[in-house]
C-alpha positions as CSV (number, residue, x, y, z in Angstrom):
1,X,129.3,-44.5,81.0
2,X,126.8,-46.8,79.3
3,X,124.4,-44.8,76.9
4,X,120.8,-45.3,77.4
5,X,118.3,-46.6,75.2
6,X,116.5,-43.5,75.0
7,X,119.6,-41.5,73.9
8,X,119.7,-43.2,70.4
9,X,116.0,-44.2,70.2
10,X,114.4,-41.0,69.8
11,X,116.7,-39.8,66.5
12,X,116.1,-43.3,65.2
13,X,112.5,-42.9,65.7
14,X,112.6,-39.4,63.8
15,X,114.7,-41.4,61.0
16,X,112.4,-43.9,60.9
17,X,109.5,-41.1,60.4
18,X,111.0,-39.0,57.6
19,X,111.8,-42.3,55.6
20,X,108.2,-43.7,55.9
21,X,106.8,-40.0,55.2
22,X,108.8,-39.2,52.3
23,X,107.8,-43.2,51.1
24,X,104.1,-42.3,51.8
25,X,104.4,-38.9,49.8
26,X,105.9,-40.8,46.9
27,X,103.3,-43.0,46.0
28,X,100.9,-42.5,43.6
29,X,97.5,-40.7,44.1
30,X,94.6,-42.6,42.8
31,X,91.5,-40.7,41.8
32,X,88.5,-42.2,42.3
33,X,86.1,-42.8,39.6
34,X,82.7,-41.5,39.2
35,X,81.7,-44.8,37.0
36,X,83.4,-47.3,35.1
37,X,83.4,-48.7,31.8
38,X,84.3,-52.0,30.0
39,X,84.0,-53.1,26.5
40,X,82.8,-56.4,25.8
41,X,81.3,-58.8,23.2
42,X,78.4,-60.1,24.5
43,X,76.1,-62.8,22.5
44,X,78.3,-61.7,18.9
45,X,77.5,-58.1,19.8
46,X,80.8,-55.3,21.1
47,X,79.6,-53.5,23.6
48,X,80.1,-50.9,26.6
49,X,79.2,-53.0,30.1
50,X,78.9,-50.3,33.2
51,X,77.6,-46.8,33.9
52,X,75.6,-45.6,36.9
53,X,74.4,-42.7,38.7
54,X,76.2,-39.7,39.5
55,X,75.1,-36.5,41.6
56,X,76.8,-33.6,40.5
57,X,75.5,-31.9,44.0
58,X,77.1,-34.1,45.7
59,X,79.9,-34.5,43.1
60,X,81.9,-31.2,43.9
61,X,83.9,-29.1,41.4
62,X,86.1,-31.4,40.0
63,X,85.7,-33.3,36.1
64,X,83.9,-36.3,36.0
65,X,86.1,-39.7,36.2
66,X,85.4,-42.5,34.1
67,X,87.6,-45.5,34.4
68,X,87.4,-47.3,31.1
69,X,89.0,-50.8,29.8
70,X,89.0,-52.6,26.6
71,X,88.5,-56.3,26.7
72,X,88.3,-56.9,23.0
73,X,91.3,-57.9,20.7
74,X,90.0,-54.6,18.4
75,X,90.8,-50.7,18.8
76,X,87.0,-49.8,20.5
77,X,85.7,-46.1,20.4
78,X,84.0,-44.8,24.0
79,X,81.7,-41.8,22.7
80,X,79.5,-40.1,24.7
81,X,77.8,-36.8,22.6
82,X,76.4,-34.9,25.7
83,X,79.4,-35.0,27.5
84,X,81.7,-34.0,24.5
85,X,83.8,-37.5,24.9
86,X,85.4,-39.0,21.8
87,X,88.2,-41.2,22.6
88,X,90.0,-44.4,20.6
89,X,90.8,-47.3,23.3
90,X,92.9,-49.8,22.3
91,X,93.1,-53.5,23.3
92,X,93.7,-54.0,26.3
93,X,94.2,-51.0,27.4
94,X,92.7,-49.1,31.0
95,X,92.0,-45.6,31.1
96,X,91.1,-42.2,33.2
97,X,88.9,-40.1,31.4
98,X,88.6,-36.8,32.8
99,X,85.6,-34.9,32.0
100,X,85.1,-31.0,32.9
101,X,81.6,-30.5,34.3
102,X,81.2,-27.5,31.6
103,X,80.8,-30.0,28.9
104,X,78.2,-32.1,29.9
105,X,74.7,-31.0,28.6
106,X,72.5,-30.1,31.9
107,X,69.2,-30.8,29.9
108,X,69.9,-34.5,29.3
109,X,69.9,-36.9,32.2
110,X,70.5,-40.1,30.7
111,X,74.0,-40.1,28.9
112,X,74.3,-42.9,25.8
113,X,78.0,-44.3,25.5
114,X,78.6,-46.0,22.5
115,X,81.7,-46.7,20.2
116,X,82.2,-43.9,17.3
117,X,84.3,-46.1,15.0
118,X,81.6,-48.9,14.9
119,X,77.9,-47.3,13.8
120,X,76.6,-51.0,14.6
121,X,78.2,-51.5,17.7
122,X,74.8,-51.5,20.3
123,X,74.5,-48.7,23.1
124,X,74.5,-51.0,26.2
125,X,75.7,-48.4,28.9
126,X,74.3,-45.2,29.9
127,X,75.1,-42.9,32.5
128,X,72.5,-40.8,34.6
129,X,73.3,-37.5,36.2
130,X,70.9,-36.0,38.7
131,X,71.5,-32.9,41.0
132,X,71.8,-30.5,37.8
């Protein structure tokens, strides 16, 4: 008695399933970002390239997302007062930062990012947030 195709195919077929469902499951979950952010020198100047528009009506529940890279050979700071950010990015370095929708000030619409650690560092990016 010659065993049939479809006798072994089907549990190799299941095999073949659980492997590729248990790869899927362990990969890793990418969040998108609400804006992104890059520091830069830009004619002698260190600045903050990006920014956008976000609406929080649209936006859901969740924090805020910003992707955020430094470019420059120097630790740069990525401030932004109404949203109660104050973080230290160092060179080279890519970040997610996550901000809870309870800290940003709904009576500001246009949201200055700047670097903390260097007063005369120019505000390039800003962020506007309609939908409050």
């Amino acid at each position: 008695m010659n065993p049939s195709v479809s006798n072994w195919s089907r549990p190799f077929l299941v095999i073949i399933m659980a492997l590729a469902t248990v790869v899927w499951a362990s990969l890793p979950v990418q969040a998108a970002e609400d804006a992104t952010f890059t520091a830069v020198e830009k004619d002698g100047a260190k600045v903050w390239e990006g920014g956008g528009t976000v609406d929080l009506k649209a936006h859901g529940a969740g924090p805020l997302m910003f992707k955020v890279k430094n470019t420059l050979t120097a630790d740069h700071g990525f401030a932004i007062d109404s949203m109660k950010v104050k973080e230290v990015i160092t060179p080279g370095e890519e970040k997610i930062i996550s901000v809870p929708l309870e800290n940003i000030d709904k009576t500001v619409t246009e949201h200055k990012v700047y670097c903390q650690l260097h007063p005369k560092h120019m505000t390039a990016a800003t962020l506007k947030v309609t939908g409050n």
